[in-house]
N, C-alpha and C positions, 0 to 999 in steps of 0.2 A: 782835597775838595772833590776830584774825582769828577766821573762825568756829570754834568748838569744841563736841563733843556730851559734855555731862559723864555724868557717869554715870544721874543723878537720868533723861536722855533729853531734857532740855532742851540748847537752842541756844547757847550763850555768847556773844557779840558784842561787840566793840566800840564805844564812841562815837562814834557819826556810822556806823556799818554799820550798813546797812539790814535789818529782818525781812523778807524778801520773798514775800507771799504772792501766790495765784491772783490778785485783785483788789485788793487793800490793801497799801501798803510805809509801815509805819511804821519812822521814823527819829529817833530821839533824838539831837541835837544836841550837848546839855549841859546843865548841871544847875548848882542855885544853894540850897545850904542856910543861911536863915538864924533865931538865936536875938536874943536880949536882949544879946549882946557883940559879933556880927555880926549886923543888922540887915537887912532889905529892904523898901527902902522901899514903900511899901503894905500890907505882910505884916507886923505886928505881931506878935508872940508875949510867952506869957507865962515865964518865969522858968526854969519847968519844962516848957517845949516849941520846938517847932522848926518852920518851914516849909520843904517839899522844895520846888521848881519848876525843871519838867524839859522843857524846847523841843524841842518835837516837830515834824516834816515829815509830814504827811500825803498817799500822792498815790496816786491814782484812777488803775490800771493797767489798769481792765477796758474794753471797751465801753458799759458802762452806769454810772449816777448812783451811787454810794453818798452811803450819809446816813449824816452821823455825829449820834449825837444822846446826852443825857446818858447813856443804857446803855452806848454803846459806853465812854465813858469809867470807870463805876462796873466792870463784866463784864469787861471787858479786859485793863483797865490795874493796873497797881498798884505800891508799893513794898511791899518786903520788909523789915521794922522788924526788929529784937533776931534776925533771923535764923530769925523764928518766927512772924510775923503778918503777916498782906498788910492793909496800909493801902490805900484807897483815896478818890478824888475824887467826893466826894455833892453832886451837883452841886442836891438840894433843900435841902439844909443849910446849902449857901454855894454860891449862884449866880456863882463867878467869871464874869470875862469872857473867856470860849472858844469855840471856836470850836464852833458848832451849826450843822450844815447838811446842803446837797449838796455834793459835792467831785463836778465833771464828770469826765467822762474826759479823761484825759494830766492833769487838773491837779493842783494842790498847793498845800496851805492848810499855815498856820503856826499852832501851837498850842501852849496848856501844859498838864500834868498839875501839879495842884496840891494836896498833902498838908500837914497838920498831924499833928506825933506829938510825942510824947515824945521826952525828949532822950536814949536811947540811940541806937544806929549805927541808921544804915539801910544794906543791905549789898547791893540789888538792886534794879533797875527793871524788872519782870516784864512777860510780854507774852503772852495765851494767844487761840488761835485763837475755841476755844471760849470760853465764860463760865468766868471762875474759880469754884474752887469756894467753898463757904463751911470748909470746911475748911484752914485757913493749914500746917495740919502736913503736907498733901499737896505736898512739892515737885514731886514726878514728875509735878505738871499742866500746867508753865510749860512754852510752846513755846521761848519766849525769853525771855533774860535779860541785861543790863547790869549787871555789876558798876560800886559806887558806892564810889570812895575815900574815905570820910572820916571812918576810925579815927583 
């Protein structure tokens, strides 16, 4: 499918294509939802919820250090639940184990974005320059987006 600008003005992409910005190329890999019938080990859920985990490539295009640190991942990142809520990874609320740091220049760090929701669809893995808004009804903010199969 390849890149596509939908109407909303966001980016459409592929799994595994790159967002490629000025200094930042985030890259989602692949993704792993699991509940109480499919399991992931570590990732417990309860009856009526689910865990998204989504393998991301991190890599430092610029001359200088970026730090990723829990903002980047709460502001940034997010899934798109019921097609109407940006869920996001609080990283005060569940300190997973991700990656917090510098990423130097030319390099590239391995990461995940890790959500809990309810058991409706999640239908996107959003991606926005700026901070997301708190507003979940605004699509027209997502720079980028990954459609998630698993209707």
């Amino acid at each position: 499918m390849a890149c596509v600008t939908n109407t909303e003005g966001s980016i459409t992409l592929d799994w595994g294509e790159s967002a490629e910005l000025n200094e930042l190329e985030v890259k989602p890999t692949g993704y792993q939802i699991g509940n109480n019938e499919n399991p992931i080990e570590n990732h417990e859920t309860t009856e009526d919820g689910q865990v998204v985990i989504v393998d991301l490539e991190l890599s430092n295009r610029s001359n200088s250090v970026i730090n990723i640190d829990k903002e980047f991942y709460y502001n940034k990142l997010g899934i798109l639940y019921d097609n109407s809520e940006i869920i996001r990874m609080d990283l005060d609320l569940f300190p997973f184990d991700v990656y917090v740091g510098d990423i130097q220049p030319n390099e590239t760090v391995n990461t995940n974005l890790i959500v809990y929701t309810g058991t409706n669809s999640v239908s996107d893995l959003i991606y926005n320059k700026d901070n997301l808004s708190s507003d979940s009804s605004n699509h027209e903010e997502f720079d980028f987006t990954w459609p998630m199969n698993n209707n």
